[in-house]
N, C-alpha and C positions, 0 to 999 in steps of 0.2 A: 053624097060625096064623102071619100073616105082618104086620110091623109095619113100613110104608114112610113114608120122607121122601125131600124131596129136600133136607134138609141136612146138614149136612157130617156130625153125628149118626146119621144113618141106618141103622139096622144089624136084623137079623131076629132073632126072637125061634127061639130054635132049641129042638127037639122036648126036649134034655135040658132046657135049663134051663125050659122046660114045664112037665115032669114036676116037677121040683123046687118051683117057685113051688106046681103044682097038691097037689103032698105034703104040703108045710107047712100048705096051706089045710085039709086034711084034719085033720092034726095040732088045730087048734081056731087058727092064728094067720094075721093078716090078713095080706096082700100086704100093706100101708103098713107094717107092721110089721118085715118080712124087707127091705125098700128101705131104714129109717129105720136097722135091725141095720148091714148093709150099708156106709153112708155117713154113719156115726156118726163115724167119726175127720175130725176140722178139716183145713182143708190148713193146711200152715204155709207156704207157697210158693204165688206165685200167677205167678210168671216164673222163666224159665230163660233163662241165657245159655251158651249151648256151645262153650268152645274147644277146635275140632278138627283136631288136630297133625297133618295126613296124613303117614306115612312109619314111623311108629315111634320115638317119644319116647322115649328113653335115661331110662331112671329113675335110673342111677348118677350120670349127671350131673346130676341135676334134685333128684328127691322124695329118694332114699334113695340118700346118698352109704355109701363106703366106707371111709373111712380108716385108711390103713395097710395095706390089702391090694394086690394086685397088681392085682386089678379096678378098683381107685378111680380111674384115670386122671389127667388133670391140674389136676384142680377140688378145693378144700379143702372142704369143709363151715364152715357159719356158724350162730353163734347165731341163733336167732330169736326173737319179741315172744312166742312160745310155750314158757314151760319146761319144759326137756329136748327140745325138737323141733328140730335141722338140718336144713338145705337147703344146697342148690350154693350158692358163693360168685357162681356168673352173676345170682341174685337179690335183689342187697341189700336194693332197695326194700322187696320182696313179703317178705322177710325181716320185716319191720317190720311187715306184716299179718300176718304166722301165727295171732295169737290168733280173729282171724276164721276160721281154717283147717283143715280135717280134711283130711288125706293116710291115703291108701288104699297100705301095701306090699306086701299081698298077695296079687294080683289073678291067677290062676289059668287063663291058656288053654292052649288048645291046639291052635292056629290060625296057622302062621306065613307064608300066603300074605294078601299087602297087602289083594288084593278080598275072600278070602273072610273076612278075618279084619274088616277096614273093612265090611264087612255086617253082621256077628256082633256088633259093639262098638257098631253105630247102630241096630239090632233089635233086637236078642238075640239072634235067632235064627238057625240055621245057613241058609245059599245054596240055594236052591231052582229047578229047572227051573220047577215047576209054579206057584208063587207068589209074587208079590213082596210081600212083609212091609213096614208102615211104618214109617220110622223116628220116632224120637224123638220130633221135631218134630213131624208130624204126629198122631201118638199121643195130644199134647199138646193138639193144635188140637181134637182128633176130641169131646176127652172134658170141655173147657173153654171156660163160653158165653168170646166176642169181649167184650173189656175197650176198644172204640176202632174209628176209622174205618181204623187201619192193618190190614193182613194180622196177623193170627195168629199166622205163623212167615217170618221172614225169615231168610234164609240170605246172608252177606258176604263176598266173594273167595270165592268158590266154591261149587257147586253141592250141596245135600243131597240124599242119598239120597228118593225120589220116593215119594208116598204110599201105592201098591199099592194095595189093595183098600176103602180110605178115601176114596177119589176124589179129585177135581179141587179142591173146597173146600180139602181137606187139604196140597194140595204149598205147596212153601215159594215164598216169592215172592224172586227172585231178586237180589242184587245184587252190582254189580262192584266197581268200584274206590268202598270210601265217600268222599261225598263228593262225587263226580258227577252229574250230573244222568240218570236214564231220558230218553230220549230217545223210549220209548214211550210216555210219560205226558205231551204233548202233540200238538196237531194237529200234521201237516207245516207247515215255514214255507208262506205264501199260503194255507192256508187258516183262516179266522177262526172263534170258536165258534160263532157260528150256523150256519153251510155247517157245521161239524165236527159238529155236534148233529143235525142234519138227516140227511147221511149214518148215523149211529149208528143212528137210526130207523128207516131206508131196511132197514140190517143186520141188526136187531130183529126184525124184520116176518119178512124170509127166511129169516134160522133158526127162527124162531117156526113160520112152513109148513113147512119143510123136517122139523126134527125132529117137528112134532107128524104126520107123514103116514111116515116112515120111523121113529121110536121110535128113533132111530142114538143112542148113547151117546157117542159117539166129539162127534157136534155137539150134547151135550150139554155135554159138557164142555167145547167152547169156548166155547156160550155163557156156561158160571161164568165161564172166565177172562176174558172180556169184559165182562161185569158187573163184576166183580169190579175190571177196570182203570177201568172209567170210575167207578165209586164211588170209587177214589182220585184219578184225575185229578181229581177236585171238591171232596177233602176239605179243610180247612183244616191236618190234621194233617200236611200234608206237607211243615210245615217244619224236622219235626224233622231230615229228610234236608241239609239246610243247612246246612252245616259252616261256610262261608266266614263267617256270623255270630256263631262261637264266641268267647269272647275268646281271643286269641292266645297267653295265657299259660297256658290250659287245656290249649289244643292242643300245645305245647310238652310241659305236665306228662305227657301221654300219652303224647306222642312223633308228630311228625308225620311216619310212617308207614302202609302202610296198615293193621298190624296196630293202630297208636294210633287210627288212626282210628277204626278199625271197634269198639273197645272205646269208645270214648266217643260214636260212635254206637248202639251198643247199648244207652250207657244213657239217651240220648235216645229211642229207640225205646220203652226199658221203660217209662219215664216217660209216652209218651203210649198205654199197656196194650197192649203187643206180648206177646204171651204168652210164645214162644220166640225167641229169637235165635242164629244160630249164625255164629261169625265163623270162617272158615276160614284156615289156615294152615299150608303144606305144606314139605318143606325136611329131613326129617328122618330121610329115610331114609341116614344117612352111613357107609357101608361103609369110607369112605379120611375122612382129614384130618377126624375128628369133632369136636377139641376147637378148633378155631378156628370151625368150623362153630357149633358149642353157644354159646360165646361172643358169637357174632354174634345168634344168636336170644335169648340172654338181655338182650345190649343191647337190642334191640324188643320183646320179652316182657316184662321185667321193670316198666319204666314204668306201662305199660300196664294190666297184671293188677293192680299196687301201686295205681294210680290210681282205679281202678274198685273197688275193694272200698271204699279208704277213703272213695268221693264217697258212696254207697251208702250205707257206716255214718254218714256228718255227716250226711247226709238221711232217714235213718232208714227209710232202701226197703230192706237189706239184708236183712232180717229177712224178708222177702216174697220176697225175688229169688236162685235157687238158682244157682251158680256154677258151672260143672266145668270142669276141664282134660283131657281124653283123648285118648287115641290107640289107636292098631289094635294094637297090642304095646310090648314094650321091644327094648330092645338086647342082646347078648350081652355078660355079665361080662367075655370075654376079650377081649382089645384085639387085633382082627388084625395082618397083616403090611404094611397099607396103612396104620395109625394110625386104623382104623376100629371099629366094632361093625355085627353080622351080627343079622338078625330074634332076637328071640327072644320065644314067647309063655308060654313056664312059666310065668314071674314078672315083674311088673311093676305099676305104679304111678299114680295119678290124683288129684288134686287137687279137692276138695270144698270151696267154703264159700257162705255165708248161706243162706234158705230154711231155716230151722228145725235148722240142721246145728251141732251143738256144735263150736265151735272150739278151736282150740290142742291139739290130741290126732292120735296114732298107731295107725292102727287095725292090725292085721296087723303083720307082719315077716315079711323074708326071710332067707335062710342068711347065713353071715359072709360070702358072695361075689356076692350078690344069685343064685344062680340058680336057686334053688326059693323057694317060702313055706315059712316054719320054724314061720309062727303062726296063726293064726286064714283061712285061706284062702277067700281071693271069688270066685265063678264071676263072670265079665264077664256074665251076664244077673242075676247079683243088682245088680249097678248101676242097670239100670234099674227093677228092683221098688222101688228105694228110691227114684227118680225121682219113681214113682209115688205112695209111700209121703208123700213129702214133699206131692206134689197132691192128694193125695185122692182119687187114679184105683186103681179095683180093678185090680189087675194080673193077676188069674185071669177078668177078662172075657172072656168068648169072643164073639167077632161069627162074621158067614156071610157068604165072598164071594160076587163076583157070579155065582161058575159054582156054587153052594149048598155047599161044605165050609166046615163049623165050625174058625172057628180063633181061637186064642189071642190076646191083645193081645199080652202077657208070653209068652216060653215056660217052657213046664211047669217047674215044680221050682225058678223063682227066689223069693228072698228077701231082702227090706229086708235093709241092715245094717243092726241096732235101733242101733247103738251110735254111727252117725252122727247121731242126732238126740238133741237135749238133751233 
């Protein structure tokens, strides 16, 4: 038995979980009743915003300084609004939000190549010839109705990892520099909306024959993405993209950057119900010269992340809108011969807050030299169960792709940290 949409939801009822629904029914209990079991826990998150570090984010310098050891490098540790919890002295701001805050030190891979490990930490799951897994974002989209006339999942300075077998509905809608205008989300100059609406029509029409006489999948999906652009190019919501109407002393408190930017576009996007937002930000793979490097990224980071949590908590969205800081690995404890740190995936670190997530706490620890966990240890696909866990999305959901193998949202064997959520 086979169960088709053509939205973004879409996915086939597969022969196990068949068997299963069909078992319980046996048992004396209703389907409504195994769905209700199911999809009894509330989300406490109903937005996610993703900052994602490309490169490998130093956790000695960031989440889980060292002091006093050889590995600690050139950064102190600082009190923070959280007691007993330090962070890098690059943070002072975001210092002052800790209490909103849960940091993750003991996050367990074992993956220290950029791609396959930047796959692993935006899926879960391991690099595949045969399948491409969705990330996060899409995940996100797949499994939660649209809150708004914007996309779903927007993705800022930089591209996200692409929907796979979630389709077209699912990918993230792209943007560059925040702040600038798409230049695809109006007609070409000279021509005016009528001639512009007319043509759309004309386009309509021939993908409409074209696909409905060839079945192509391929102009299937451009028709979503074309659909999809012209329901924005007419939304009214599209002003939250408008920066240059910010007041100036926002922009400032951000940092007028494009990491500030894209953070205080994110929360104009959550605000008008963007589901996921991911602002990217790359820089961080520093093999040579790391602690001027870190420095530099904490002067644009710290504003920024500081600024956003606390607009968030005065508006009282935080409590709805889940936060993370991640990256593909850490750094190595040892400081090389270049004044650098080299991949390292043993152990390393990420940054949690609002969306239901208790703040001002320490989950995990690592060795007195950061480079194993010493305590409570996190596979990097338990990150995303607890994603889940936060939205109310089952993470043992199995969908069927297009060429019919069952597969997992979540990969096998992850789990919530319980002890991020209050």
């Amino acid at each position: 038995m086979k169960i088709k949409s053509t939205a973004c939801k879409d996915y086939h009822l597969t022969r196990r979980r068949m068997l299963g629904v069909t078992g319980a029914s046996l048992l004396g209990m209703p389907v409504s009743s195994i769905i209700a079991q199911a999809n009894e826990r509330a989300a406490s998150a109903e937005h996610v915003v993703l900052f994602w570090c490309g490169g490998g984010l130093s956790h000695l310098d960031t989440w889980d300084p060292k002091p006093g050891r050889s590995t600690q490098g050139e950064f102190n540790p600082i009190k923070t609004s959280a007691d007993g919890v330090q962070i890098s002295e690059i943070f002072p701001k975001l210092a002052k939000q800790m209490h909103h805050c849960s940091i993750i030190r003991s996050i367990a891979g074992n993956n220290g190549d950029h791609g396959r490990a930047s796959y692993e930490l935006q899926t879960s799951h391991t690099m595949s010839q045969s399948v491409m897994h969705p990330s996060m974002g899409s995940i996100v989209v797949h499994e939660r109705d649209p809150l708004g006339d914007l996309p779903a999942f927007i993705s800022i300075s930089g591209n996200a990892p692409r929907a796979g077998y979630l389709g077209q509905r699912c990918e993230a809608y792209y943007l560059g520099r925040p702040g600038e205008r798409d230049p695809y989300l109006a007609f070409p100059s000279g021509i005016n909306n009528v001639r512009g609406n007319k043509r759309l029509d004309i386009l309509a029409k021939m993908n409409l024959r074209q696909s409905g006489a060839k079945g192509n999948l391929d102009m299937k999906s451009a028709e979503t993405a074309i659909n999809s652009a012209v329901d924005l190019m007419k939304s009214p919501a599209l002003e939250a993209f408008e920066l240059e109407k910010v007041d100036p002393d926002t922009l400032a408190r951000y940092g007028d950057t494009d990491f500030g930017r894209g953070a205080l576009l994110a929360k104009r996007l959550i605000n008008k119900g963007v589901r996921f937002v991911q602002v990217n930000r790359g820089g961080f793979d520093n093999h040579s010269n790391i602690f001027e490097t870190m420095q530099n990224h904490g002067d644009t980071m710290d504003p920024a992340l500081a600024s956003l949590i606390e607009d968030l908590a005065d508006e009282g969205k935080l409590d709805k809108t889940l936060i993370l800081v991640l990256s593909e690995f850490g750094r190595t404890p040892r400081i090389n011969m270049n004044g650098g740190r080299d991949h390292h995936a043993r152990c390393f670190s990420c940054l949690f807050a609002g969306g239901g997530v208790k703040g001002g706490q320490v989950i995990g620890s690592s060795d007195k030299d950061g480079i194993m966990p010493d305590d409570r240890p996190v596979k990097p696909f338990d990150l995303h169960a607890s994603l889940c866990h936060a939205l109310g999305i089952d993470p043992a959901k199995e969908m069927t792709t297009p060429t019919g193998r069952p597969m997992r949202l979540i990969r096998e064997g992850a789990k919530p940290v319980q002890e991020l959520f209050a």
